[in-house]
Short mmCIF file of the C-alpha atoms (twelve columns), coordinates in Angstrom:
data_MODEL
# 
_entry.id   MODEL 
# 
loop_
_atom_site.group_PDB 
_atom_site.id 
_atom_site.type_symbol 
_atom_site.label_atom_id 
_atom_site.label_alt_id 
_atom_site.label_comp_id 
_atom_site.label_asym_id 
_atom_site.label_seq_id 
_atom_site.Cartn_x 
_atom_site.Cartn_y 
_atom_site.Cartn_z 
_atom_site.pdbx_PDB_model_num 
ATOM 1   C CA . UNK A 1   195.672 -58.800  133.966 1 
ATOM 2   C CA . UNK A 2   192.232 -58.032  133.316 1 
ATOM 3   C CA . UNK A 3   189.201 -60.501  134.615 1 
ATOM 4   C CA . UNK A 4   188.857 -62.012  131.046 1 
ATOM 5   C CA . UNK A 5   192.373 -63.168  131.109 1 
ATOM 6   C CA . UNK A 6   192.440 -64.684  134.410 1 
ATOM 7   C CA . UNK A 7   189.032 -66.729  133.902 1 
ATOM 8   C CA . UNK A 8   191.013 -68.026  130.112 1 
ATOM 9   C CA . UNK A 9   193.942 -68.494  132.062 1 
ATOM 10  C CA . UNK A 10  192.241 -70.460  134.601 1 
ATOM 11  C CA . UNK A 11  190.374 -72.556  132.086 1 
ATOM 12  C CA . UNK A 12  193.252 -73.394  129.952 1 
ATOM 13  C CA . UNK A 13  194.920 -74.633  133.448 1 
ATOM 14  C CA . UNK A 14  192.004 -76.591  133.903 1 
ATOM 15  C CA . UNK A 15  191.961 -78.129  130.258 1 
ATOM 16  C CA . UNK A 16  195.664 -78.777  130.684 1 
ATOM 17  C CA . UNK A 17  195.180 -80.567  134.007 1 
ATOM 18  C CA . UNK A 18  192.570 -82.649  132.747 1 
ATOM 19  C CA . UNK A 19  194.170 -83.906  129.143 1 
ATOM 20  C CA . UNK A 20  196.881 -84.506  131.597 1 
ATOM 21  C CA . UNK A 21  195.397 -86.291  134.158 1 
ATOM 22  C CA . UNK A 22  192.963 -88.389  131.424 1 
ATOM 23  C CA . UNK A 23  196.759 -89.302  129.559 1 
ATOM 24  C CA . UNK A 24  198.063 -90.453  132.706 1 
ATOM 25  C CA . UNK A 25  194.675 -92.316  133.508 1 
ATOM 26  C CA . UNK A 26  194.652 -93.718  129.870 1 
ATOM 27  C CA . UNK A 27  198.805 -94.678  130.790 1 
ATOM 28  C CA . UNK A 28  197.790 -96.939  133.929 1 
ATOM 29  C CA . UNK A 29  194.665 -98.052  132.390 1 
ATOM 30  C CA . UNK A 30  197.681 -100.004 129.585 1 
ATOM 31  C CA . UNK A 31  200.068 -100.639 132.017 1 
ATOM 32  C CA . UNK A 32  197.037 -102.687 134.179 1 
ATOM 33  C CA . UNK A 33  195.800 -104.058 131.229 1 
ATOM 34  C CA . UNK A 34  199.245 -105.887 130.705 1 
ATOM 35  C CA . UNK A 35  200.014 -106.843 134.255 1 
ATOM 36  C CA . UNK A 36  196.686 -108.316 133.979 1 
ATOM 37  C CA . UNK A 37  197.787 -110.297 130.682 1 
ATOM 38  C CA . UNK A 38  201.167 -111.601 132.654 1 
ATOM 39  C CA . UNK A 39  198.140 -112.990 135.499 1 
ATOM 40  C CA . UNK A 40  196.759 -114.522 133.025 1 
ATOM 41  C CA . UNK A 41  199.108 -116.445 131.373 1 
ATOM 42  C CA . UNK A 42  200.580 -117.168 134.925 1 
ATOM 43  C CA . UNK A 43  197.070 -118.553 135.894 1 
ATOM 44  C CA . UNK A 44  196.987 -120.595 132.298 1 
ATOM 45  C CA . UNK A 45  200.327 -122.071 133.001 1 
ATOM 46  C CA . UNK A 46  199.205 -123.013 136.778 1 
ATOM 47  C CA . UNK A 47  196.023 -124.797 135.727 1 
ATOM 48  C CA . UNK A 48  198.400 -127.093 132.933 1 
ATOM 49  C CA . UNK A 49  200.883 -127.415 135.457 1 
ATOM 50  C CA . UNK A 50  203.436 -126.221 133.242 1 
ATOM 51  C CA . UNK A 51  206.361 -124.904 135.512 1 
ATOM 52  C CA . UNK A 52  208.493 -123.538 132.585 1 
ATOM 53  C CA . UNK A 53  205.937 -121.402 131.296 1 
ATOM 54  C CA . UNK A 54  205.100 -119.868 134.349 1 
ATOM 55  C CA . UNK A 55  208.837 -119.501 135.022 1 
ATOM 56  C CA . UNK A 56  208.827 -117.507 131.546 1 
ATOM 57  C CA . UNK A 57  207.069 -115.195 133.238 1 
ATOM 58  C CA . UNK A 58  210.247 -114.025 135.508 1 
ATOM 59  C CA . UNK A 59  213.796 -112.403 134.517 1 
ATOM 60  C CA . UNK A 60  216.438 -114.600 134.438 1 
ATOM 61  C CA . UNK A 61  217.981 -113.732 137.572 1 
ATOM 62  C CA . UNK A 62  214.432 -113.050 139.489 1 
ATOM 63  C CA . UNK A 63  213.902 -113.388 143.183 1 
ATOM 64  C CA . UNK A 64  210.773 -114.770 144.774 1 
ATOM 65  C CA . UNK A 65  210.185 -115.548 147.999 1 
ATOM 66  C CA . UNK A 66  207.865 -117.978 148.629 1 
ATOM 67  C CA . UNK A 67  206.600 -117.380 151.962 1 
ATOM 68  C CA . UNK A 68  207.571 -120.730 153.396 1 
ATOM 69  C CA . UNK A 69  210.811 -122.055 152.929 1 
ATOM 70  C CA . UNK A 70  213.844 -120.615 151.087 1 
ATOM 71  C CA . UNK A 71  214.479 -117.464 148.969 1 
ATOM 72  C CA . UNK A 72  214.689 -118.857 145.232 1 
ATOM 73  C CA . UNK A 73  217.312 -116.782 143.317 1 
ATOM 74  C CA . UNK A 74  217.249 -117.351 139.129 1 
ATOM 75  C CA . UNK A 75  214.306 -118.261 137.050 1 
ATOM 76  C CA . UNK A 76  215.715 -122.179 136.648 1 
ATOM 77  C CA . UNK A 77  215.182 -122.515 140.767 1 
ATOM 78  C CA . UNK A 78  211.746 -120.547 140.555 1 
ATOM 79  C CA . UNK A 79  210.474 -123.035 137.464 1 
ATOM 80  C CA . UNK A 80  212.048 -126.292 139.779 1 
ATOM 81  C CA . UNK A 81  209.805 -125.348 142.723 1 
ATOM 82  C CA . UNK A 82  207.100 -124.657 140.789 1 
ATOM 83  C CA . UNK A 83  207.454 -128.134 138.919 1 
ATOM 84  C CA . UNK A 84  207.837 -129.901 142.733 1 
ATOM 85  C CA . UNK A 85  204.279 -127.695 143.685 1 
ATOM 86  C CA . UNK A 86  202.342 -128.320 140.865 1 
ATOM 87  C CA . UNK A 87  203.148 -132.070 140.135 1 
ATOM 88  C CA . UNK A 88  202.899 -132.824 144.053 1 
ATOM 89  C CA . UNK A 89  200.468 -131.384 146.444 1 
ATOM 90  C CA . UNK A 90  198.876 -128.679 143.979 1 
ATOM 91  C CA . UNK A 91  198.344 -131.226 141.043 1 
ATOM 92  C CA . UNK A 92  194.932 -130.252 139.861 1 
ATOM 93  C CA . UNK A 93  194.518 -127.512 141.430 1 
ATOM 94  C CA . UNK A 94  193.503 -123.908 139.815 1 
ATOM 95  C CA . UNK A 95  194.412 -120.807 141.158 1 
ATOM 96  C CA . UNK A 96  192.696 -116.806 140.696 1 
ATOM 97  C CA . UNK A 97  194.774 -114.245 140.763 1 
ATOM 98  C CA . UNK A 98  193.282 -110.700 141.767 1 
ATOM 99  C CA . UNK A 99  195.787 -107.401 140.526 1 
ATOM 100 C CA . UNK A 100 195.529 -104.755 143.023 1 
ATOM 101 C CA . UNK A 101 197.310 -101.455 143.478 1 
ATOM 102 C CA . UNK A 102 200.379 -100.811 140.949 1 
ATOM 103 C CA . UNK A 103 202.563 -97.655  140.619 1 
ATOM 104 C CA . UNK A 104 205.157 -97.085  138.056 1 
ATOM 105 C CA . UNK A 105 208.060 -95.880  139.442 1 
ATOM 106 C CA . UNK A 106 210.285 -95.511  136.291 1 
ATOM 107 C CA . UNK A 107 208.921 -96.024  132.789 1 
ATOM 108 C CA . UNK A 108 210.434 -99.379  133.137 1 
ATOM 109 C CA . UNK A 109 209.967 -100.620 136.770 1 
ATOM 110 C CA . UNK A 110 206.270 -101.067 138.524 1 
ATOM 111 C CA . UNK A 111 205.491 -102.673 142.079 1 
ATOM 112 C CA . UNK A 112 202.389 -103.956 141.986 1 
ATOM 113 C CA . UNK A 113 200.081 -106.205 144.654 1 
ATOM 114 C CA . UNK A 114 197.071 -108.662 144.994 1 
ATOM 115 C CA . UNK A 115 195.392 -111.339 146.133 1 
ATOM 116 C CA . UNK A 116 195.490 -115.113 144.981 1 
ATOM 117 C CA . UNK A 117 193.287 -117.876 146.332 1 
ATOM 118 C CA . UNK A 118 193.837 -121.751 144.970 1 
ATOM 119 C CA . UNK A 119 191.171 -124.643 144.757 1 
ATOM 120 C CA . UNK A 120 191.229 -128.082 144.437 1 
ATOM 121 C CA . UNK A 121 194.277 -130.449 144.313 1 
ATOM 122 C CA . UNK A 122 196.353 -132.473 147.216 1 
ATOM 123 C CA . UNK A 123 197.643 -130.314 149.808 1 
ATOM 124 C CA . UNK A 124 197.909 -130.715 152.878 1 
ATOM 125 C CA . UNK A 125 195.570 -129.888 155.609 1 
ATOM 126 C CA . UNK A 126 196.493 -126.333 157.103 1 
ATOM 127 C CA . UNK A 127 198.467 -125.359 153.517 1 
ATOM 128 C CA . UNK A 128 197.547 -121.429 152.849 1 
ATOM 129 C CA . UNK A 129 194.975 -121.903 150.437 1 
ATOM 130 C CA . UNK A 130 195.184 -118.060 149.612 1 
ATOM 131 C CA . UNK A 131 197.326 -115.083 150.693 1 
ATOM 132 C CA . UNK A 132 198.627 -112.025 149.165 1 
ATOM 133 C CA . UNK A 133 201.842 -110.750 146.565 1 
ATOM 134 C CA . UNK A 134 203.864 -108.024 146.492 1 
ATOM 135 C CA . UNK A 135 205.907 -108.108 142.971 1 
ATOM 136 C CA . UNK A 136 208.010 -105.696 141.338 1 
ATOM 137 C CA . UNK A 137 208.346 -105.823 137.401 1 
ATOM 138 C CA . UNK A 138 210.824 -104.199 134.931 1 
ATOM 139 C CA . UNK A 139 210.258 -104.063 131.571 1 
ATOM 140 C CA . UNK A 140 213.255 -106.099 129.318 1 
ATOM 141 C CA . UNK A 141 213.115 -106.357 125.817 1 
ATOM 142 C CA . UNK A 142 209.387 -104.340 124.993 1 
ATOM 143 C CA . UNK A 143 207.570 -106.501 127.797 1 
ATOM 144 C CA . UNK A 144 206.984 -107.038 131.495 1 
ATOM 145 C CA . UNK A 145 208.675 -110.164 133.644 1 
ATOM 146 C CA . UNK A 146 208.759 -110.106 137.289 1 
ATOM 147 C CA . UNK A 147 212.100 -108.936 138.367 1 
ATOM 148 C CA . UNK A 148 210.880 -110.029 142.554 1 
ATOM 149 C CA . UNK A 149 207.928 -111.682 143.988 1 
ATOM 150 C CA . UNK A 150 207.149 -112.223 147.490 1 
ATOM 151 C CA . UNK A 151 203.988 -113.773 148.833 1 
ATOM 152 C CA . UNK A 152 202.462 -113.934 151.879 1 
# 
């Protein structure tokens, strides 16, 4: 191979590395973008206490774990102890929700974790104010629900 043809072959590897790296950049930059959305409307929901719509969020047979208390197995027991939290001791309150690290493991399954602090409301003295979640999504039906979300 003469010199020419190694320097094009290395700087077609190059350009090929790069488009590829910039379409899997421009791939996570959507995929943020709508975990980001499902914060959102998780953080809307939160701030008009409405349990069901933050229950929307989840599958139908979704697991969270709560960090105190029990595991809640099925999207009707997530929305009822979100309806018992947000009507009792975090009526009022608000909550921010800060996305962290996510990685796509299939084209339809992503962990993903953050932060979350809450403000305001009733609860009681010594009740984690802030912490951080560990969730794992799937993609069902052309958008994202939490499949499992665990707090801490």
């Amino acid at each position: 191979m003469t010199k020419w043809m190694q320097t094009s072959a290395r700087l077609l590897t190059i350009v090929a590395l790069t488009a590829g790296g910039a379409a899997i950049a421009g791939a996570q930059g959507v995929l943020d973008a709508e975990l980001k959305k499902l914060a959102d409307q998780f953080t809307q929901a939160w701030a008009k206490g409405d349990a069901k719509a933050i229950a929307a969020i989840y599958a139908e047979d979704a697991i969270r774990l709560p960090g105190a208390g029990p595991v809640l197995s099925g999207r009707a027991a997530i929305e009822q102890n979100y309806a018992l939290a947000l009507s009792g001791p975090f009526k009022g309150s608000r909550i921010v929700i800060t996305p962290g690290l996510t990685k796509q493991l299939t084209a339809d399954v992503v962990v993903g974790e953050g932060q979350f602090q809450i403000s305001g409301g009733g609860a009681p003295a010594g009740t984690p104010m802030s912490g951080s979640y560990a969730n794992t999504y799937f993609r069902q039906g052309g958008r994202w629900v939490l499949a499992m979300s665990a707090i801490s």
